[in-house]
VOROFI-260685 format. One line per 8 residues: their letters; for each residue z negated, y, x negated of N, C-alpha, C. Coordinates in steps of 0.001 Angstrom, whole numbers, m for minus. Layout:
BEGIN
A) Z:Y:X:Z:Y:X:Z:Y:X; ...
This chain:
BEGIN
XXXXXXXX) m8972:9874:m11011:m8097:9286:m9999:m8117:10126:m8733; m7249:9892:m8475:m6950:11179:m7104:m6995:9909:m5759; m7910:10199:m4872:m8364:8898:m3585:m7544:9358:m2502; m7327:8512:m1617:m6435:7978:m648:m7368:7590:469; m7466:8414:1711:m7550:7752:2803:m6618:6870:3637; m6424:5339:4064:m5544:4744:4278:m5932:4747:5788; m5097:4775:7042:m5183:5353:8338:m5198:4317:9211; m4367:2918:8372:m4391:2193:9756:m5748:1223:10200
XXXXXXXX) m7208:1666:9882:m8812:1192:10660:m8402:2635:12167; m7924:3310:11939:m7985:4476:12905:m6899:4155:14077; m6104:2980:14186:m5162:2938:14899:m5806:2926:16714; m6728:3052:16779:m7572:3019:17906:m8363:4388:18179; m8358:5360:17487:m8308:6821:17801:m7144:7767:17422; m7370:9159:17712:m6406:9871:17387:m6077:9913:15825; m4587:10226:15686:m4638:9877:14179:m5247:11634:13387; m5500:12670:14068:m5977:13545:13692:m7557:13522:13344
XXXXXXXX) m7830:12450:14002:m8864:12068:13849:m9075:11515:11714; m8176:10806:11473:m8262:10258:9989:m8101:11781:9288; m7139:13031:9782:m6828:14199:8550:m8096:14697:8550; m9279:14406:9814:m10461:15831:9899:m11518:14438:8863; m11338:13322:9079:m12275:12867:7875:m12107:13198:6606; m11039:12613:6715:m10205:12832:4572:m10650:13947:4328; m10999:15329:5071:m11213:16474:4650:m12248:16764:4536; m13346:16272:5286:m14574:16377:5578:m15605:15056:4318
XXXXXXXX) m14668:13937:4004:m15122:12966:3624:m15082:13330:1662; m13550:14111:1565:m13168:14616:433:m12296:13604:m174; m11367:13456:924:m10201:12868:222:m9046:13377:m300; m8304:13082:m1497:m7203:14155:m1436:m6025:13774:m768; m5641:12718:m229:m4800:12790:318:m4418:11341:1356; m3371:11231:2270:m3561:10341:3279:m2495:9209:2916; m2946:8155:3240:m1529:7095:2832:m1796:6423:4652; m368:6906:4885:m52:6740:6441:609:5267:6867
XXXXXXXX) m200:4688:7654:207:3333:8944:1331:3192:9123; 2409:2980:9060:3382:3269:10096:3741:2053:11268; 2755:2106:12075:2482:1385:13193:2008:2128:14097; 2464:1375:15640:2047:2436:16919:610:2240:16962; m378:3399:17370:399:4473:18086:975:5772:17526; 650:5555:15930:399:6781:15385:1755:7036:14812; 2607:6230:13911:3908:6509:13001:4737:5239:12635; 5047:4850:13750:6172:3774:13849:7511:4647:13498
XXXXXXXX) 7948:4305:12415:9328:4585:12134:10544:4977:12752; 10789:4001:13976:11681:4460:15236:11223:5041:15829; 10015:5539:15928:9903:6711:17274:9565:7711:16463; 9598:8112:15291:9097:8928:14609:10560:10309:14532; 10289:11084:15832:11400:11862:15435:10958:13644:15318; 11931:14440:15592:11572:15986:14847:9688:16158:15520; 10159:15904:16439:8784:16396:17207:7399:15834:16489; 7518:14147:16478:6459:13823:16167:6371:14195:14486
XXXXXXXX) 7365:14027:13970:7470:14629:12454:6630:15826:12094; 6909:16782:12611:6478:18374:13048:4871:18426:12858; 4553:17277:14260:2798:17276:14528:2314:16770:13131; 2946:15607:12582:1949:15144:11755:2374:15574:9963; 3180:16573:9788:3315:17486:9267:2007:18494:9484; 1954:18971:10580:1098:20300:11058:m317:19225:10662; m720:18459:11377:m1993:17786:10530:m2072:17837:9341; m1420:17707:8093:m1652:17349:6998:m1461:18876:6374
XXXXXXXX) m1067:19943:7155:m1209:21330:6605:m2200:22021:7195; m2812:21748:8237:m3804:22237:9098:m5322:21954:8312; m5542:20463:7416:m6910:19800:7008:m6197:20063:5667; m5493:20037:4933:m4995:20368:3523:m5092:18941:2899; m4673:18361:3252:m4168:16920:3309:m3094:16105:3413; m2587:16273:2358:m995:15323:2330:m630:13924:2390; 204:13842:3195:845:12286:3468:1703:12384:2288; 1081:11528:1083:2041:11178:m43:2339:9572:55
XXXXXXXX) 1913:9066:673:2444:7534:707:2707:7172:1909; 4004:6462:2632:4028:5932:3727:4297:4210:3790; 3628:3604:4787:3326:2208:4861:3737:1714:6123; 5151:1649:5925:5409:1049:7203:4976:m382:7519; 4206:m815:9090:4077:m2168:9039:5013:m2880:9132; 5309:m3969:8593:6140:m5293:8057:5835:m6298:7559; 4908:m6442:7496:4107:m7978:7466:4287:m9166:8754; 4182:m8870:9456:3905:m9339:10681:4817:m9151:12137
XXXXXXXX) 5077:m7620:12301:5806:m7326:13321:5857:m6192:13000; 6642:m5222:13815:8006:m6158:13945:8574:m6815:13599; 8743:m6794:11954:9938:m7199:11068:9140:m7556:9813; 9119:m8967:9382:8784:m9039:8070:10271:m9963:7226; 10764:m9375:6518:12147:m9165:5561:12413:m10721:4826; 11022:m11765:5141:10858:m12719:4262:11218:m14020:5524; 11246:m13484:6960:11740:m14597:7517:12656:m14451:8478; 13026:m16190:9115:14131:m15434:9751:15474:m15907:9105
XXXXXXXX) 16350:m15868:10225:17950:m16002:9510:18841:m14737:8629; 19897:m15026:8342:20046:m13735:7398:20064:m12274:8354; 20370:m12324:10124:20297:m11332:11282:18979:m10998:10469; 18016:m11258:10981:16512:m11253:11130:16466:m10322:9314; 16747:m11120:8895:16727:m10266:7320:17255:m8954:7217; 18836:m8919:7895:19203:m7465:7796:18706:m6345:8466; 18034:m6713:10075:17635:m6168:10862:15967:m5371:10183; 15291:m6177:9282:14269:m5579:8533:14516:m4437:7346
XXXXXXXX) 16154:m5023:6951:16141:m4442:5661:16793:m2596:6555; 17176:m2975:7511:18045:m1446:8103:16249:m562:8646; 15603:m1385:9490:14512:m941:9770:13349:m33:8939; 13579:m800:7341:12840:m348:6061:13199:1021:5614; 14273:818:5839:15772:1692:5503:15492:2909:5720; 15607:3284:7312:15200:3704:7987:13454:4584:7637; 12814:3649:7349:11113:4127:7045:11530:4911:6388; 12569:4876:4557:12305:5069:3460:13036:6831:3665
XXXXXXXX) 13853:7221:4780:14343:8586:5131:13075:8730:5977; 11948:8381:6588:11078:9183:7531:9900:9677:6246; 9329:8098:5469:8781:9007:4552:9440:10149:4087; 10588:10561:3771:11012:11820:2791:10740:12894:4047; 10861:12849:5212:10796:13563:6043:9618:14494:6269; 8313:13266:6400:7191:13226:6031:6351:13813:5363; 7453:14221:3826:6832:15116:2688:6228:14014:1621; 6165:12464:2460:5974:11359:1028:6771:11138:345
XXXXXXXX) 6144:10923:m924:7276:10972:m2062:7072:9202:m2242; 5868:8321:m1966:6478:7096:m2096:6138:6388:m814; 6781:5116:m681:6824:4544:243:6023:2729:m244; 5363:1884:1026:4823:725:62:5393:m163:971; 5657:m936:m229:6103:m2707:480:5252:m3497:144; 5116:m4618:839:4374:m5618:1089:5447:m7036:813; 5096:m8085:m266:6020:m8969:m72:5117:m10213:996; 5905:m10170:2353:4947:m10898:3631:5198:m12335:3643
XXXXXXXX) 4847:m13548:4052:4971:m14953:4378:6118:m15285:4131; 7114:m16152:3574:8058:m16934:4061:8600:m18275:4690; 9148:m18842:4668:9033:m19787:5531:8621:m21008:4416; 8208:m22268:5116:7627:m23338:4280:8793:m23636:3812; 9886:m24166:4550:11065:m24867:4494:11817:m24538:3650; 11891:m23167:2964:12859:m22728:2211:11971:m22683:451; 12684:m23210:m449:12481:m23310:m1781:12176:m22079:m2263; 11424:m22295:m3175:10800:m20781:m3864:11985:m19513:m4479
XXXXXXXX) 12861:m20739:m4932:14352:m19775:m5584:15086:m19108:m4377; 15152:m19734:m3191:15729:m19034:m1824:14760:m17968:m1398; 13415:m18252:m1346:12492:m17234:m1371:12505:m15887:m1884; 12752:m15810:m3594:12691:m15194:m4580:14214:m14353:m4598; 15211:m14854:m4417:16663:m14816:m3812:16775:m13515:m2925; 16110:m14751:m1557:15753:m13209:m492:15061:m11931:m626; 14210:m11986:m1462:13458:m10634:m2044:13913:m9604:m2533; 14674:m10412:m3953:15593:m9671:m4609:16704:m8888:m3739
XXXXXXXX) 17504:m9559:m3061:18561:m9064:m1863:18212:m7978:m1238; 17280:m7724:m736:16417:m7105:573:15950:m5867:m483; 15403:m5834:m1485:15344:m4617:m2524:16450:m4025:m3138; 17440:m4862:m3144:18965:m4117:m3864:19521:m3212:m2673; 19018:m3746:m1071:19260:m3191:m600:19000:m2017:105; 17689:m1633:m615:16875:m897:179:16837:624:m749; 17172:74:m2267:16618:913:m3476:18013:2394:m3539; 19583:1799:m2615:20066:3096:m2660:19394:4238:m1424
XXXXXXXX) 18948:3516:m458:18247:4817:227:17113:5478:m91; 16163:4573:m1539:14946:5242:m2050:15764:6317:m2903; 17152:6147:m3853:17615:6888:m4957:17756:8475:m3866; 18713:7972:m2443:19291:8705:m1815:17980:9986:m1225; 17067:9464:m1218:16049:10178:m429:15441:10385:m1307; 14952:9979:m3225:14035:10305:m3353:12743:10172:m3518; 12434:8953:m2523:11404:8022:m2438:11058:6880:m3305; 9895:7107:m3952:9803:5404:m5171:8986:4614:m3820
XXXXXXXX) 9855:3416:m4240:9353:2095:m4039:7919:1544:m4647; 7295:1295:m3754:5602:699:m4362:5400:m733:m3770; 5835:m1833:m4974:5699:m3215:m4337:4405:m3917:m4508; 4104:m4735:m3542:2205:m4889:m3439:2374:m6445:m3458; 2443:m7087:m4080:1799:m8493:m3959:661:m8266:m3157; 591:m10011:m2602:m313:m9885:m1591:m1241:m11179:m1756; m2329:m11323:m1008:m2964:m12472:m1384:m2420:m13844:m904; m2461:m15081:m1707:m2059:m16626:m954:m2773:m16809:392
XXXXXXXX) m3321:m15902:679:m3448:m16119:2248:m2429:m15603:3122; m1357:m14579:2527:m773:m13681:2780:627:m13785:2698; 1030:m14808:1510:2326:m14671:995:2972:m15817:141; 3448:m16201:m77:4026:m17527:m946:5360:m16834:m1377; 5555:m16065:m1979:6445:m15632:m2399:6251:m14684:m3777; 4990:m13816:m3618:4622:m13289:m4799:3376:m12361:m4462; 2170:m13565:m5853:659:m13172:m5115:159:m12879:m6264; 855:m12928:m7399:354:m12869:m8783:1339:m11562:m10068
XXXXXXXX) 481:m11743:m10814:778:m10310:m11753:2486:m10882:m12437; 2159:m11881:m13080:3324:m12454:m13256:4962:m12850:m12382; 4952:m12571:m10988:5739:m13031:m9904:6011:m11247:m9988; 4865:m10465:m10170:5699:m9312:m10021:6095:m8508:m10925; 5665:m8657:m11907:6049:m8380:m13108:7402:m8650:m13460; 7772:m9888:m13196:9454:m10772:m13155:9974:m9533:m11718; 10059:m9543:m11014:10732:m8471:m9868:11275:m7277:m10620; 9839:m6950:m11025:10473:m5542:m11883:11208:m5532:m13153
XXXXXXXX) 11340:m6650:m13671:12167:m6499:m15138:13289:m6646:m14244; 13744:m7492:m13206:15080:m7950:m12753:15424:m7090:m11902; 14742:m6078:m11576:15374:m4977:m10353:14736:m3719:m11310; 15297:m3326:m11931:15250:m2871:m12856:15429:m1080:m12349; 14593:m248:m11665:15147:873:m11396:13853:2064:m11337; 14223:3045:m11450:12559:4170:m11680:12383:4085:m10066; 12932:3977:m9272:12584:4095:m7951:11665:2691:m7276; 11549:1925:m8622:10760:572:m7817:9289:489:m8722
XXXXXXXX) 8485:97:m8462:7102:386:m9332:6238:m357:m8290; 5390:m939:m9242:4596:m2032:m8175:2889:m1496:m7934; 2111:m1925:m7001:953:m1742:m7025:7:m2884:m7379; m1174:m2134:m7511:m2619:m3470:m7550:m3355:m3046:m6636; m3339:m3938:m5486:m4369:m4264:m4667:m5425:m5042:m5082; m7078:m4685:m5318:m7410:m5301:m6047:m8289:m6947:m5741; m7955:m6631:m4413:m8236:m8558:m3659:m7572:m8986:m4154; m5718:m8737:m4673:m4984:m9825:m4387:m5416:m10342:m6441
XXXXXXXX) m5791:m10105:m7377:m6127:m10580:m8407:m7846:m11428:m8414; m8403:m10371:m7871:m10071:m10641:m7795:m9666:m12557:m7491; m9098:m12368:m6209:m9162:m13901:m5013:m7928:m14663:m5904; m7262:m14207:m6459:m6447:m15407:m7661:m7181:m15274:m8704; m8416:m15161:m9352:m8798:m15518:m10640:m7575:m14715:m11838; m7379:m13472:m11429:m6732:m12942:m12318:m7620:m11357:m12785; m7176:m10694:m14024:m8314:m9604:m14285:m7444:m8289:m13563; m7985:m7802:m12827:m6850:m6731:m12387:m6405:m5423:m13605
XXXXXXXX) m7148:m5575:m14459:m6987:m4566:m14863:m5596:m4837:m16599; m5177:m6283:m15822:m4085:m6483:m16694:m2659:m5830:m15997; m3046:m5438:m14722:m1939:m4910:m14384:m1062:m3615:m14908; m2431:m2879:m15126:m1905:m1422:m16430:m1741:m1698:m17228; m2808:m2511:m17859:m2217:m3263:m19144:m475:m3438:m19409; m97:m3914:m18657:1098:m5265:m18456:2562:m4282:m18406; 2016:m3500:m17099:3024:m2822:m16029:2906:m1237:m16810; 2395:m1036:m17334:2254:475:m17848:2607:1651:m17044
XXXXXXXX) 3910:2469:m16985:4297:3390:m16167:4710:2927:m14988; 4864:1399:m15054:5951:962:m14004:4491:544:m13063; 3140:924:m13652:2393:730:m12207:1659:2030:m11348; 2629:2101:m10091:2269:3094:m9303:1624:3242:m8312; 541:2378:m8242:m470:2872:m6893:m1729:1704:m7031; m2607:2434:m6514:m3818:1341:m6610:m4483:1181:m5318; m4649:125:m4834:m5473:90:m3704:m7068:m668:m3825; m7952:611:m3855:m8910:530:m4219:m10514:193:m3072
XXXXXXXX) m10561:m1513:m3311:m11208:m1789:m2577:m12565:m3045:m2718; m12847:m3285:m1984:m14085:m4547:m2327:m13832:m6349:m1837; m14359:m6952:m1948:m13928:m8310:m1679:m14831:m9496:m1762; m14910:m10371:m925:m16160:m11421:m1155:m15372:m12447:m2061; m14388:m12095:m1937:m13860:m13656:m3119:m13272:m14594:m2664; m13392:m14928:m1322:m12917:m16157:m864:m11519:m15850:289; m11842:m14435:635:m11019:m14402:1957:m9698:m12697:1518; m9283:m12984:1951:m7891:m11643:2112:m8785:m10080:2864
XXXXXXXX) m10167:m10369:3612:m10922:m9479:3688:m11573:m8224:2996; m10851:m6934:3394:m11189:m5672:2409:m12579:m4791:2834; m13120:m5089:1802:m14699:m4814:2281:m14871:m3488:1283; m15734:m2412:1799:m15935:m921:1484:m16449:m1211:m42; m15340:m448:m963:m16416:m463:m2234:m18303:m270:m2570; m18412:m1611:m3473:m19651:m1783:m3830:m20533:m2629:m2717; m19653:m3091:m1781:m20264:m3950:m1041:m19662:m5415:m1024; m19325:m5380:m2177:m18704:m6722:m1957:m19182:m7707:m3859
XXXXXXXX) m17796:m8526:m4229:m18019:m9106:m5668:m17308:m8784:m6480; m16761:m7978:m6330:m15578:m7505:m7645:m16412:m6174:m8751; m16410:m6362:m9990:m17282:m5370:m10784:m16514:m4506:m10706; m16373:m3107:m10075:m15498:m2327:m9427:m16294:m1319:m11230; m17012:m1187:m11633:m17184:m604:m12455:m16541:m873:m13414; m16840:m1967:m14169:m15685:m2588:m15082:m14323:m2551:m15108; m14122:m3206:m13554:m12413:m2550:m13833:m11706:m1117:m13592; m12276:m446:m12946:m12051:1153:m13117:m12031:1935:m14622
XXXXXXXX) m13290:1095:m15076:m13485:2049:m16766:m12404:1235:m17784; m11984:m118:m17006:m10674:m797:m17879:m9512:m124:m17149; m8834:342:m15929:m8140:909:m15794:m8470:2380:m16565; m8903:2986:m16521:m8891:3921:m16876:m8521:3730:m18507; m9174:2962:m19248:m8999:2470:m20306:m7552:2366:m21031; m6852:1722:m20249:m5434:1426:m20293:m4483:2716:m19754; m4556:3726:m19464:m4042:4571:m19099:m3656:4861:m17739; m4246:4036:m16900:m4090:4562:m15520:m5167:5680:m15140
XXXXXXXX) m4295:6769:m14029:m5239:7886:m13768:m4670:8418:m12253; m3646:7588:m12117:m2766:7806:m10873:m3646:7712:m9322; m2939:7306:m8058:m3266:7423:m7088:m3843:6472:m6373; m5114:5798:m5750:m6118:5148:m5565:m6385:5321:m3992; m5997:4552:m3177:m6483:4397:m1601:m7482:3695:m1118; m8637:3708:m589:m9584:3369:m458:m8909:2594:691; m8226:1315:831:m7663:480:1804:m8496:m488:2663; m8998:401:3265:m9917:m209:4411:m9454:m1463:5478
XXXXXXXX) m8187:m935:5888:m7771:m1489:6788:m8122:m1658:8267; m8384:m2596:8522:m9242:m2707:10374:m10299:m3430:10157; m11083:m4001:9057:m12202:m4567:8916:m13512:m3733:9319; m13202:m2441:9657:m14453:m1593:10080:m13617:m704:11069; m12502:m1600:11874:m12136:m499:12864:m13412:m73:13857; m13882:m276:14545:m15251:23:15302:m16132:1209:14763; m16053:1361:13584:m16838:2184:12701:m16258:3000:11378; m14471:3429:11869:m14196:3311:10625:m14350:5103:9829
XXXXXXXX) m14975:5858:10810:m16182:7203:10160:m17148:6510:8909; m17765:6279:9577:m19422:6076:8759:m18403:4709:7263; m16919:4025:7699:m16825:3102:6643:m16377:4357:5445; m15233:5071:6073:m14319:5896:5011:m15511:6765:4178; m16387:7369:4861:m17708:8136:4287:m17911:7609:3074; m18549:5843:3248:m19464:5346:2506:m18848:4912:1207; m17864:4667:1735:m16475:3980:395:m16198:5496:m75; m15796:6199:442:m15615:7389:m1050:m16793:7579:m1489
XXXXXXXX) m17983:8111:m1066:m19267:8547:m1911:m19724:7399:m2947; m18875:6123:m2717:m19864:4976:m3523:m18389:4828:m4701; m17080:5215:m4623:m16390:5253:m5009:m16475:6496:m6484; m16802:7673:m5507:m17117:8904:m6798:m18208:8248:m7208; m19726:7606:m7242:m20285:7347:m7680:m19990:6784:m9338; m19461:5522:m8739:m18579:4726:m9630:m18333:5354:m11111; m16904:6133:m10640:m16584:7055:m11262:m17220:7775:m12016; m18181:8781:m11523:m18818:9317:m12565:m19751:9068:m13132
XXX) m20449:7494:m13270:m20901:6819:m14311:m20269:6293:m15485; m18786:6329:m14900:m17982:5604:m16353:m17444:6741:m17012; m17498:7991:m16352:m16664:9516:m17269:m16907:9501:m18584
């Protein structure tokens, strides 16, 4: 598996700061925030393009995945009147030409909260909509789509293998391909490693992390309850060999050197006990 430093624990130092770890730490490559201060989408123009280009050629470290934030704020696509909906889906839009800009070839979505009030089929409705609309600027640019279920702390719309599994038979396109985050199965009592199973080619990204079980909290591999051994040697098993981000997040922003360190070395560990 080829590892992923994920940038946004660093949103509180320089983001050159995340290319001189990944390099130093031995990551192969960066899956980028796109939140201020570092790569917000709208301000992301030639100039800043340029710099964080020149980072990722300077440490030999490529931005192959971009993550614009949308969960929360600015724009999450799941609430809101249909304004509020289009205004996310142009915003996304938008991300899915900066990743290509970028030099990423995929881009990740998050399916975020929706409202209580609205029925699961209006829910499911809006999803669908908001991806039909997004998938001619992935064809146009280039960019695959990487959809992430998220945990029921996270989402009521789609938290399970099955909710996304249905997305992808019905949006049916090589530019859409879903991920496993592996909280969001661990914390539903699901095996993650049915996701390769299940999803075969159509699963493109792994976010590779730890978890106490109870909470949406991403804790540094091997410090947490998920048999990270088991399901690696079952992914692997099933034919996954693809791309793996050690998704830290901000749970060790304060420390997030000594976190990215400890999670890859305990990560290759892993690994080369199950070779």
């Amino acid at each position: 598996m080829r590892l992923g430093l994920f940038t946004a624990g660093y949103q509180y130092r320089q983001l050159e700061d995340a290319f001189r770890d990944a390099r130093n730490f031995g990551y192969d490559y960066i899956e980028l925030w796109g939140g201020y201060p570092h790569a917000f989408a709208p301000e992301l123009d030639r100039e800043r393009i340029r710099a964080i280009r020149g980072l990722a050629g300077q440490y030999g470290i490529p931005v192959e995945i971009f993550t614009p934030e949308h969960n929360a704020y600015p724009f999450n696509y799941m609430l809101g009147d249909e304004k509020c909906r289009r205004d996310a889906s142009a915003y996304l839009q938008l991300a899915i030409s900066k990743a290509r800009e970028l030099g990423a070839g995929k881009m990740l979505l998050s399916v975020g909260h929706g409202e209580s009030f609205r029925s699961p089929r209006e829910k499911r409705q809006r999803l669908l909509r908001t991806l039909e609309e997004l998938l001619p600027a992935a064809e146009r640019e280039n960019v695959v789509l990487l959809l992430e279920p998220l945990t029921r702390w996270e989402s009521d719309t789609c938290t399970t293998l099955d909710e996304l599994q249905s997305v992808l038979e019905e949006v049916d396109s090589p530019f859409l391909q879903g991920i496993c985050d592996l909280v969001v199965p661990f914390t539903g009592g699901e095996d993650p490693a049915d996701y390769p199973r299940r999803l075969g080619s159509r699963l493109g990204h792994l976010h590779l992390v730890d978890s106490d079980g109870v909470s949406e909290t991403h804790l540094v591999p091997g410090e947490g309850k998920i048999p990270l051994k088991k399901i690696l040697r079952d992914f692997l098993a099933a034919g996954y060999d693809g791309t793996a981000t050690i998704e830290l997040v901000t749970n060790y922003i304060d420390c997030q050197s000594q976190a990215s360190k400890k999670a890859i070395e305990n990560v290759k560990e892993i690994l080369e006990c199950i070779k």
